[in-house]
N, C-alpha and C positions, 0 to 999 in steps of 0.2 A: 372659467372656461374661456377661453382664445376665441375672437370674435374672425370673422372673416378679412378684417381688414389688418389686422395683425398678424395674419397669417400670412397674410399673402405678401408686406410688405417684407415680413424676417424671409420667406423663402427669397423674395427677390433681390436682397442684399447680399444671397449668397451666392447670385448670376455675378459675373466676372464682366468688365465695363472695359474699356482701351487703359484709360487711368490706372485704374487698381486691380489688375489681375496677377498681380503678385498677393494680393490680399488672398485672393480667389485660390492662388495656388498652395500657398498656407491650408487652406481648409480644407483643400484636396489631402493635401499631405497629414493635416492630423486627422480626419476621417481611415486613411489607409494605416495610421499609428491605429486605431482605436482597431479597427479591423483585424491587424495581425498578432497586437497584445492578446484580443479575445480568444482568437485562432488557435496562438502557441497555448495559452493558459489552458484551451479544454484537450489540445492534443499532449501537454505534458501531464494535467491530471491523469488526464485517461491512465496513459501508460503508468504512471507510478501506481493506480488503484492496480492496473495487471499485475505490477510486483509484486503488490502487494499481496495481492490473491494467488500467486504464483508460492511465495513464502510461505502462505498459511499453509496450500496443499502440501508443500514436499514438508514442512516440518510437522503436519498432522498423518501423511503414511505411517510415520512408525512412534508416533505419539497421541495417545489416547487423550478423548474429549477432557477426561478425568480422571482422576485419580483416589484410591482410597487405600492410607497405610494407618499402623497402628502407632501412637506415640511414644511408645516403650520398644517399639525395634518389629518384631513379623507379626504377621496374622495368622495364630494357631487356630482359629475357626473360622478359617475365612470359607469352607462352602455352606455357612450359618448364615453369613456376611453377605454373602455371594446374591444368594435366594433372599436375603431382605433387602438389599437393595432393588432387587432386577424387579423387584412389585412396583416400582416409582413408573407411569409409564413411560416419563423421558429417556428414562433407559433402555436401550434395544439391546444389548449385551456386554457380556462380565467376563473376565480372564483375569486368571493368578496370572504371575509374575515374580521372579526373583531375581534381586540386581545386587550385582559383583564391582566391585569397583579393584580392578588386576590388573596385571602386566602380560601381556603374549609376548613371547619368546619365538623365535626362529633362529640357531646356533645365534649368532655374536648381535644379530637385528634383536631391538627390545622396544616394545612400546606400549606406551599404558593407556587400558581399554574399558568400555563399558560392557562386562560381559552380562546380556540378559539370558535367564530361563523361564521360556514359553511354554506353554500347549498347544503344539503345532494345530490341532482342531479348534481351538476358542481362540486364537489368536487372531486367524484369519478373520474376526467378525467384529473384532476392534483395531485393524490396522493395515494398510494395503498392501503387505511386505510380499505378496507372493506377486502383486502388481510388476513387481519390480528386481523380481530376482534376474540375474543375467544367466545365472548356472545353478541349477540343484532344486531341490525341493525343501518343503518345510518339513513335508512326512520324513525327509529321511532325519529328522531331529528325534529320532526315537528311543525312549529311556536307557538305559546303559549302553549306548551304542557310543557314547563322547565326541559327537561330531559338533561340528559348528560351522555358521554360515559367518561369512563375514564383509564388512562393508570393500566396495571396489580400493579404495584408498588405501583401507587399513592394512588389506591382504598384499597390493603391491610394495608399501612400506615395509611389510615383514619378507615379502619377494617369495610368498608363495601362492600357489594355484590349488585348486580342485586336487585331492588323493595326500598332498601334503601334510606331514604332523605339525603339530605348533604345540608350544609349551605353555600352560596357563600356571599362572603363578600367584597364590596371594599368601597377604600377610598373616601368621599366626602369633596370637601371644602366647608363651611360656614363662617360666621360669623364668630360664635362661635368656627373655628380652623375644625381638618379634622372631620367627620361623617362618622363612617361606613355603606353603603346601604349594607343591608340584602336581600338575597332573596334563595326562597326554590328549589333546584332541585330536580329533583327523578334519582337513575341512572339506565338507560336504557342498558346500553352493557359496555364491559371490551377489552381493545387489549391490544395486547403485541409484540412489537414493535424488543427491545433485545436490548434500547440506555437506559442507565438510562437518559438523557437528553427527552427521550420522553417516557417512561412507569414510570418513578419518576415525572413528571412535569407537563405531558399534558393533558387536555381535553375538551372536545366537546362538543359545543351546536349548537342548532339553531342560524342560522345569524340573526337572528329575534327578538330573547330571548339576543342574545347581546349586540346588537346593542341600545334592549329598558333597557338594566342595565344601559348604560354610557348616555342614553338621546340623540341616535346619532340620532333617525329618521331613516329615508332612505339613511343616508352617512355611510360608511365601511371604515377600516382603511385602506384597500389595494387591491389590484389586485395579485391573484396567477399565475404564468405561468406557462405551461406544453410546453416543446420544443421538436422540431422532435427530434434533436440531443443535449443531456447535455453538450457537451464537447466545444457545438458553444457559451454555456450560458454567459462567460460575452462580445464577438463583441455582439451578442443580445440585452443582456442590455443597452452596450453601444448607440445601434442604438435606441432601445425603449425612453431610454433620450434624446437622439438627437431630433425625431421625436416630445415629447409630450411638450418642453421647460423646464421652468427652474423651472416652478413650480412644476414640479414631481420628485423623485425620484425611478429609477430604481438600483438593488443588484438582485446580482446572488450566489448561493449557494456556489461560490468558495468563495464567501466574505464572505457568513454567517458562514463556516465552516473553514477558513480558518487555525484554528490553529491545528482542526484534524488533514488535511493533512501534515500540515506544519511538524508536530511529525511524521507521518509515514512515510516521506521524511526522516528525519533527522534520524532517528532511523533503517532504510534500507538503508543508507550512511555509518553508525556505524558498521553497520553489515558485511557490505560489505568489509571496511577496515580491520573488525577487522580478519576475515576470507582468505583475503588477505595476512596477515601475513603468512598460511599457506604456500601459496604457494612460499612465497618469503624465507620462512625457508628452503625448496626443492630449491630453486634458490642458496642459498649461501650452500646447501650439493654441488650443480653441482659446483658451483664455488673452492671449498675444493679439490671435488673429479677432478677434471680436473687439479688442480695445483699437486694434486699426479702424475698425470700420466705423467704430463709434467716433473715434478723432475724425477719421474720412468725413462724415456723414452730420457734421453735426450742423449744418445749415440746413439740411435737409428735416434732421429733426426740429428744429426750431420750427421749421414752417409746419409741419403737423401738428406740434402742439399750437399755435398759431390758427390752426384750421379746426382744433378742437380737440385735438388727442389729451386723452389725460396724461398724466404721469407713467401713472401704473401702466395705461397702454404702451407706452412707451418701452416699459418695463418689460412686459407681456412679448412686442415684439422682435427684440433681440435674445428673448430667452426662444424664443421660436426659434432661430439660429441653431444654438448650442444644443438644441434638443433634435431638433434632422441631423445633427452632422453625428450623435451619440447614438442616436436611433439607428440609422444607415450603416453606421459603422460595428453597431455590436451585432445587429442583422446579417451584416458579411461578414463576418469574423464566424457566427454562428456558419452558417452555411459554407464556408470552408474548412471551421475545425472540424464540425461533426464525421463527413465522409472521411478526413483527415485520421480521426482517432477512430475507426471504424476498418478503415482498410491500413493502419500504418504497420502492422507485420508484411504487409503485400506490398507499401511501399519501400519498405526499406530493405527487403528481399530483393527487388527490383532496381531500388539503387545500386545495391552489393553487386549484382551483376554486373549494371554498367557503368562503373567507377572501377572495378576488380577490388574492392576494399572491405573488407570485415567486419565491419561494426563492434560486433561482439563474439571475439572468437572463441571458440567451443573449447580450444587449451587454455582458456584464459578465465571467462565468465562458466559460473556453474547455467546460469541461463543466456544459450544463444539468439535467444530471438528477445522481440520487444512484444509483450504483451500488450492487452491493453483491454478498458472497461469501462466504456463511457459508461455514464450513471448521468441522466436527465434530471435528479436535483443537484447534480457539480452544476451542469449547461445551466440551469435556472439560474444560480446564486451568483457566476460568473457572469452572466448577459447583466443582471438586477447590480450588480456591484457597479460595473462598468457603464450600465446607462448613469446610473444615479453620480459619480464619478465627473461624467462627461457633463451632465443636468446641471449639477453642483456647480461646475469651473464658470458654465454663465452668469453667473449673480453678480457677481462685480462689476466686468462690462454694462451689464443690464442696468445696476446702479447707476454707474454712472451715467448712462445715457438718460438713463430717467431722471439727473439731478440738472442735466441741460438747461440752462437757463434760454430761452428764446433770445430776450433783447440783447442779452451777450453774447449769443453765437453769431446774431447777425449785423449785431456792430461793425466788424471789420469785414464783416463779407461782401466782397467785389462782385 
C-alpha cells in the first residue's frame, strides 16, 4: 500500500516546472491518447453489438428459433411430432412448413427462388412476417387459391406488382431426364425484410399449394420452432433430437446462420485490436514520458534515498505517476464514450444534417442508421484492459528509477 509520502511526491512530478514542461506536456498528451482510445473502443463496440442485434432481429423475422425435419426427406406425421414437441416448455409454438427450391418466371425475367408453404394461422406465431409486409395479407395465402407473397427485391427483379401472375417452375425427374412442372401463381402481397437473403430470395404460399407442387399430400418438409428464449435454442434442439430419436433432425438458428455471426465476431475482434493500438500508443507516451522524468530527476532521487527512502519507495513512487495518468485517462474516456454510445444514432443524425452528408444511405446499406448497445461488462473489461495497460507501461521507468544509485547520481551533480 502507497504511503503518503509517495504519493504525493509521484503526484508532484507530474506538476510541470519552467524546466521541463515539455515533460508535463507529454503526459498531458498521453492522458488525452488514453482517454480517446477508451472513448472510440466503447462507442465502436457499442455500435457493432447494434449490428449485431440488428442482424439477428431481421434474420430471426422470417426464421424460426429451430428447426425440426426428417432425415429420409418429409414428415408424414408431423401433427404426432407437432404435439410431442410443443410438451418441452421451451417451446411456445409449432408450424409445418414446406420448402421448394424453384425458379419464378415473369415472360423472359427468370430467377431462382426459395418458395415456402405456410399456415398463414401458425405461422404468425413463429415468425414476424406479417411485421413486415408492405402490401397484402398472409390470410389471403388460402389453399388452392395459388397466390404468393413475395420478398420487395425479388418481385422488382421479376418487375411485378400486386394482381400479377408469375410462373413457378420446378424440376421433375422422368424417364425422359428432368421435366419442369409449371404452375401459375398470382401475387397477393410484397414484404421487406432489409436481408437480401430474404427480400432477394423468398416467398410464400399456401402449405397446401406446396405441398400439392412436390406431390407431398399431407407430409411437410418440417416443423418451425418459436422458443420462450432464443439464446436456450441449440440445448433445445439438442433436447428436441434426444427426445424424437434418430429418425429426425433438429438445427437451431445459430447453425443456420452461423457464418453471419461468425463475421461479426471476427470483425468486432478486428476492431477491437485495431483501436486498441490507441491506447497502447498513450501507453508507450507514458513510458517515454516517465523515463524523462526519471533521467530529469535523478539527483532528486539520490537525495530521498539519501534521506531514507527505500528502493521499493522509490519504486512505489513513480508507479504512482503511471497509475493517475491511466486512472484519469480511462475515467475520461469512460465518461465521454458512455453518452457517446448511448445517444450516437442522435449524433450522427445531427451530423447528417449539418455537414448535408449521408453516412449510410438507405439505396445503399440495408441499415440506415447506426445502432448501438452499450453493454456495462464491454465498459468494465475495456476501463480493466486499459488501466492495467497504462499500470503495466510503468514498471520499467519505475525500475529504473528504483535501480538509481545515490553516490552516482550525485557525483557529477553541480
Amino acid at each position: 500500500m502507497f504511503r503518503p509520502l509517495e504519493i504525493f511526491v509521484g503526484l508532484r512530478y507530474l506538476r510541470a516546472r519552467r524546466r521541463n514542461r515539455f515533460v508535463s506536456f507529454i503526459s498531458l498528451m498521453s492522458l488525452i491518447g488514453v482517454a480517446v482510445g477508451v472513448a472510440a473502443l466503447i462507442v465502436v463496440i457499442s455500435v457493432m453489438n447494434g449490428f449485431e442485434n440488428e442482424l439477428r432481429q431481421r434474420l430471426l423475422s422470417m426464421t424460426s428459433h429451430a428447426t425440426i425435419q426428417g432425415r429420409e426427406g418429409g414428415l408424414d406425421d408431423w401433427p404426432v411430432v407437432a404435439a410431442q414437441v410443443s410438451s418441452i416448455p421451451e417451446i411456445v409454438a409449432v408450424a409445418p412448413f414446406v420448402e421448394i427450391q424453384a425458379m419464378l418466371g415473369n415472360g423472359a425475367r427468370l430467377k431462382a427462388a426459395l418458395v415456402r408453404g405456410v399456415a398463414p394461422q401458425e405461422e404468425t406465431s413463429v415468425s414476424s412476417i406479417d411485421e413486415h409486409l408492405l402490401i397484402g395479407s398472409l390470410e389471403l395465402l388460402q389453399p388452392g387459391s395459388h397466390s404468393v407473397i413475395l420478398g420487395r427485391l425479388l418481385a422488382a427483379q421479376l418487375g411485378v406488382v400486386v394482381g400479377d401472375p408469375v410462373t413457378l417452375m420446378v424440376p421433375r425427374g422422368q424417364s425422359a431426364g428432368l421435366v419442369p412442372l409449371l404452375r401459375r401463381f398470382t401475387v397477393a402481397g410484397v414484404f421487406e425484410v432489409g436481408m437480401q437473403e430474404h427480400d432477394g430470395v423468398l416467398a410464400l404460399v399456401n402449405l397446401g399449394d406446396a405441398a400439392d407442387v412436390l406431390g407431398m399430400g399431407d407430409s411437410v418438409s418440417g416443423l418451425r420452432l418459436e422458443l420462450e428464449n432464443m439464446f436456450s435454442a441449440p440445448a433445445v434442439a439438442a433436447q428436441v433430437a434426444a427426445s424424437l430419436g434418430s429418425g429426425y433432425e433438429a438445427r437451431d438458428w445459430t447453425q443456420e446462420n452461423a457464418s453471419y455471426f461468425r463475421a461479426v465476431r471476427i470483425e468486432k475482434t478486428m476492431m477491437t485490436i485495431i483501436l486498441f493500438l490507441v491506447v497502447a500508443v498513450a501507453a508507450f507516451n507514458i513510458v517515454a514520458t516517465l523515463v524523462m522524468v526519471v533521467t530529469d530527476k535523478r539527483s532528486e532521487i539520490a537525495i530521498l534515498r539519501t534521506l531514507g527512502l527505500s528502493a521499493s519507495g522509490v519504486l512505489r513512487t513513480f508507479l504512482v505517476q503511471g497509475v493517475a495518468i491511466g486512472l484519469v485517462g480511462t475515467l475520461l474516456g469512460a465518461a465521454l464514450g458512455i453518452p457517446l454510445a448511448i445517444n450516437v444514432e442522435q449524433i450522427s443524425g445531427a451530423l447528417e444534417r449539418a455537414i448535408g452528408l449521408e453516412f449510410m444511405p438507405a439505396d445503399v446499406y440495408y441499415i440506415a442508421r447506426l445502432p448501438s448497445d452499450l453493454r456495462i461488462p464491454d465498459v468494465v473489461r475495456i476501463l480493466c484492459l486499459a488501466f492495467v495497460l497504462c499500470a503495466g507501461s510503468t514498471l520499467y521507468p519505475a525500475y529504473r528509477a528504483a535501480k538509481t544509485e545515490p553516490a552516482e547520481a550525485l557525483r557529477y551533480d553541480h
